[in-house]
N, C-alpha and C positions, 0 to 999 in steps of 0.2 A: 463198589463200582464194578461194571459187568468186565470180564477181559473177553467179549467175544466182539470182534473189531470186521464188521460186513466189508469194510472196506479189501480187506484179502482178497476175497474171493477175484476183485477183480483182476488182482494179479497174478492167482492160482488157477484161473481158468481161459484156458488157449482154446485158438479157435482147429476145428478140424483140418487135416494135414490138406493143405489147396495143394500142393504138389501133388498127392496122391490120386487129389480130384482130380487132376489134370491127363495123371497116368490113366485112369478109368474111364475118361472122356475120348480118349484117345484109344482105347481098347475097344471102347462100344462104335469107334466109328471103323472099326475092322473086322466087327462082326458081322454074321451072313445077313442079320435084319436090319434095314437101313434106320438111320439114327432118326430117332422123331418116331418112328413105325408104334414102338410102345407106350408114347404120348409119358405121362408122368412115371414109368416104371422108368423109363433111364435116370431122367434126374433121383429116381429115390435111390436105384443102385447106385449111382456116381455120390448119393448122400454117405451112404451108408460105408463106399469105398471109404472117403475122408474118414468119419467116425470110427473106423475100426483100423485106419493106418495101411491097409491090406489092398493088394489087386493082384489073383482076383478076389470079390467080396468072398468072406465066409461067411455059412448060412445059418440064419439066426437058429441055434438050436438049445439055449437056455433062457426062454422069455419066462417072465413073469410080474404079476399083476399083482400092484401096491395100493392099498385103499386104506385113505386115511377118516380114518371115524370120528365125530363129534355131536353131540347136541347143541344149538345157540340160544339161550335166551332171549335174543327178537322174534323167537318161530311164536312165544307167547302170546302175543300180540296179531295173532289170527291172518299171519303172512303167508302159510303154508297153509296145502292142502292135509300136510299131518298134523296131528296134535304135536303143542310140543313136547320134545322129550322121551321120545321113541324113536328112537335111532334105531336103539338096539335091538329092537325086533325086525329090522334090515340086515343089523349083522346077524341074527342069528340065522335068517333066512338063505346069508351068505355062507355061513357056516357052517346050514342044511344041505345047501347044493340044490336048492328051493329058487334063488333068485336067476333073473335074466343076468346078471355077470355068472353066475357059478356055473348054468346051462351053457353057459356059451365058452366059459373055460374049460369046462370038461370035454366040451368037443371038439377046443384043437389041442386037448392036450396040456394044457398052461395051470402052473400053481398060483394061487392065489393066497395073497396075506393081507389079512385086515388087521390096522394098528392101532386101536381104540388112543385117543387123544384125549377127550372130554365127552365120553358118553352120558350122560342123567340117571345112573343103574348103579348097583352092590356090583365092584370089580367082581367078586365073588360068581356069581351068575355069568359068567363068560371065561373062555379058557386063559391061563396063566399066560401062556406065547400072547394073546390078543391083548392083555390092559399094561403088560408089563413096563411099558412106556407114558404111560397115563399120569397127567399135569394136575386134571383138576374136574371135579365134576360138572360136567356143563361148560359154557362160556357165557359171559356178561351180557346185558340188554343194550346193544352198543347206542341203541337211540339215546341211551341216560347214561350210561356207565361204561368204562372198560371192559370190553372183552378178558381182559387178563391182566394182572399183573405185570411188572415187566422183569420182575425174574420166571414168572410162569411164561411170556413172550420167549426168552430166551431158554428156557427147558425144554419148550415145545420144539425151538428152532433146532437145537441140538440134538435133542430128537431123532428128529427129520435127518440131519445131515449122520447122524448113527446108522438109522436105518440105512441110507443110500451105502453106507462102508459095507456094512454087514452083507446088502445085494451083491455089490461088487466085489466082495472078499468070496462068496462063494460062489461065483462064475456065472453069475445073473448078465448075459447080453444084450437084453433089451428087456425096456418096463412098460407095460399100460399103467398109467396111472391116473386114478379116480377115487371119488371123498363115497362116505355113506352118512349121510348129516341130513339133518331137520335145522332147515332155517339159512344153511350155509347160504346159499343161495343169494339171499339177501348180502349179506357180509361180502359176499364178492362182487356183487353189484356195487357196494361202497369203494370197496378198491379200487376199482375201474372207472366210477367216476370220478374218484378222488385224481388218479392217476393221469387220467386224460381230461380232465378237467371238464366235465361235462356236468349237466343237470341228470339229479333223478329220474325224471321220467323216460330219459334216454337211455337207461341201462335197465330198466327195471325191466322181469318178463314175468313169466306165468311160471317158472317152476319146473319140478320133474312130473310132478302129476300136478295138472293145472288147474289151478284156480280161478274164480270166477273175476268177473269187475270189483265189487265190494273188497275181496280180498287184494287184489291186483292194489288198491287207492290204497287199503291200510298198508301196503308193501314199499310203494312210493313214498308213503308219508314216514314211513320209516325209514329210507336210506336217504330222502329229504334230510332228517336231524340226524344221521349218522353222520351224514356226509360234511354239516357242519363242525364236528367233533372232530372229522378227518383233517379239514386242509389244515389246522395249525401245526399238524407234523408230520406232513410232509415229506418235512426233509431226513426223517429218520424212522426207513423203514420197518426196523424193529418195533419201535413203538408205533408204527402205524399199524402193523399187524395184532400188535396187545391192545389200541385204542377203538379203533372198527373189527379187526380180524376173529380171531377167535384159533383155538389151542392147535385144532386139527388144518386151518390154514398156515398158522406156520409153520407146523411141522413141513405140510408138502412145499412151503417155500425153501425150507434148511433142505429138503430131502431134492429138490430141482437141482438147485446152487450144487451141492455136492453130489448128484451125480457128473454135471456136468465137469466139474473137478478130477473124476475119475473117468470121463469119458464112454461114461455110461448113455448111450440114445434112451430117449425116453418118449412116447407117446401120449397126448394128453386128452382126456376124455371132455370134458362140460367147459362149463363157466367157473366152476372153484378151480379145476386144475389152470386154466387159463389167468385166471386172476391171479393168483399165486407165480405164474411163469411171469406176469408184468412187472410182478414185485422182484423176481428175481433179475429181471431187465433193468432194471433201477435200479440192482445190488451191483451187476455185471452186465455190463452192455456184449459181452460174447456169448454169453451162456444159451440165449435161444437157437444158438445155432446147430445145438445137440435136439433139442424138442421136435415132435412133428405136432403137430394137430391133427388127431384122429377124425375127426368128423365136425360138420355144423350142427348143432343143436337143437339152433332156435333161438336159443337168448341170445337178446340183444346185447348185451356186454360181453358174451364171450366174443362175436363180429367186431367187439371194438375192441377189447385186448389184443386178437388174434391181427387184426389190422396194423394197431401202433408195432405189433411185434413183426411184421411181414410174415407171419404164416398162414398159410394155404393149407384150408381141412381137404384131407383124402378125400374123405366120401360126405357125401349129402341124403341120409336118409331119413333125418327131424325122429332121432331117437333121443328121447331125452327122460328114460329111467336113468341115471344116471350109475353108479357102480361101477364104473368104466368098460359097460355094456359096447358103447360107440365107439370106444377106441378100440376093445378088441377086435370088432368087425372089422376097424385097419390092418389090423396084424397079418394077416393073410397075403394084402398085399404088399406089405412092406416084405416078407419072406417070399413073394414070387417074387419081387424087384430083383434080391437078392441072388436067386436060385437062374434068374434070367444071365443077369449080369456075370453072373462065375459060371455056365452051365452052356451058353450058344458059342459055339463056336467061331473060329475068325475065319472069312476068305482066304482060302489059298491064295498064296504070293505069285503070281505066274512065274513060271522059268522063263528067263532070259531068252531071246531069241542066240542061239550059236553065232561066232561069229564067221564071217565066211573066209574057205582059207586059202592062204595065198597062192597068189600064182605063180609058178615056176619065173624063173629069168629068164630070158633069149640072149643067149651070147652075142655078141656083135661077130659076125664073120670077118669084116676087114680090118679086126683089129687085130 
């Protein structure tokens, strides 16, 4: 029988310090630029106040980018623009400095670690740091079968909430995080509608690199009978993630849940990372409160996770390579929020007017 009990989390994860918010709200309306002036940088620095305990904010100066890797089983089934079962020529591409997340980490400076979960490939063929966490090859055809096991469910989770210690143990302040997966896509379209209870054709979208109509139908009919698969458990989101999900979504569920545990912010790139944050909504109704949403996508299920969850993407540029390409383009401005917030000075206090001073007495003469 498993001892890992979800139900913790929610009593291990508080919400961000509101008193501090309060201080930092109160600081920003004594600053020289009138409050409102920088539209969403205030709310992110007064976010960021809370999340870090601090005012004024300190400036994000240990980001890094977490990307959890897998291949699925449904990409089989001619739902993706990739063949399935090449993942792994995305992380190599990541671990070229080849891809649009590596370009775009290299140039503000940000390390990247990719945590192979269920790639389709010889561990062997990729470096020892990348599979050292690695469940199983592949994940299940969730239209027919499990994704996982559900002690591979709970290895994956455990995982995910390792990695988030190991970030926060060596002084990781903020994370983009993003999948590199064939197929995921679909899987997290199941969650979301599993989640919010909606029909296939309402979450399904086109992909990181999109697919046609033909493909688009085989991709519906595919979370169509996942999705059947899904509501009968529901109510236990670890096996929900072993029965639709697949190895590298639960890890980035274990790894959400325990950052927010550690108070770690975390920014979330696509639909996997979105979908994975719903299941952690469902694990711990406080935990979104650490997540931003780095960007809109496009998919349609990420708009509805991010909805039930009330978060608000930064930015709107319909980037959807996925690698956490999109959330890193937020990072920039989540570190000018912060550099605003601790760096503009406050209104001088005016000096008091003096008071005026008194007037002599006039003696009485006839007294």
């Amino acid at each position: 029988m498993s001892s890992l009990n979800l139900d913790d989390f929610t009593d291990l994860i508080e919400r961000p310090d509101g008193g501090v918010r309060r201080d930092a709200e109160a600081r920003r309306e004594r600053q020289i630029v009138p409050p409102g002036a920088l539209g969403r940088l205030d709310e992110l620095g007064e976010w960021l106040a809370a999340a870090q305990s601090a005012v004024p904010v300190r400036p994000i100066e240990h980001p890094r980018v977490v990307l959890f890797a897998g291949d699925h089983g449904v990409a089989g089934l001619g739902v993706s623009a990739r063949p399935a079962g090449t993942a792994d020529q995305l992380v190599r591409a990541v671990l070229e400095g080849v891809s649009p997340a590596a370009v775009l980490a290299r140039r503000l400076g940000v390390p990247v670690r990719v945590v192979d979960m269920a790639l389709d490939c010889d561990p062997q063929e990729l470096p020892a740091e990348v599979v050292r966490h690695r469940v199983r090859r592949g994940s299940g055809r969730i239209d027919v079968e499990d994704a996982l096991t559900p002690e591979e469910a709970e290895a994956a989770f455990r995982a995910g909430v390792a990695v988030a210690d190991e970030e926060a143990d060596s002084g990781t302040d903020l994370v983009v995080l993003g999948d590199v997966s064939v197929g995921g896509t679909t899987a997290a379209a199941v969650l979301v509608a599993a989640l919010c209870g909606t029909d296939a054709s309402v979450v399904t979208g086109r992909g990181g690199r999109p697919i046609d109509d033909l493909a688009w139908m085989r991709k519906c009919a595919a979370v169509r009978d996942a999705l059947r698969r899904a509501r009968p458990v529901l109510g236990d989101q670890l096996q929900l993630l072993a029965v639709v999900g697949g190895a590298d979504l639960a890890a980035m569920t274990g790894f959400l849940l325990q950052s927010a545990v550690r108070k770690m912010p975390v920014i979330l790139d696509g639909v996997v990372s979105a979908a994975c944050a719903l299941v952690g909504q469902r694990v711990a109704f406080r935990a979104p409160d650490w997540w931003l949403a780095g960007q809109n996508s496009g998919e349609p299920a990420q708009a509805k996770a991010l909805d039930r969850m009330a978060l608000e993407p930064l930015l709107d540029h319909g980037v959807t390579v996925g690698e956490g390409a999109g959330a890193l383009l937020a990072l920039p401005l989540v570190q000018a929020a912060a550099a605003l917030s601790a760096e503009l000075p406050e209104t001088p206090t005016p000096e008091p007017d003096p008071e005026p001073e008194a007037e002599p007495e006039v003696s009485d003469q006839n007294e």
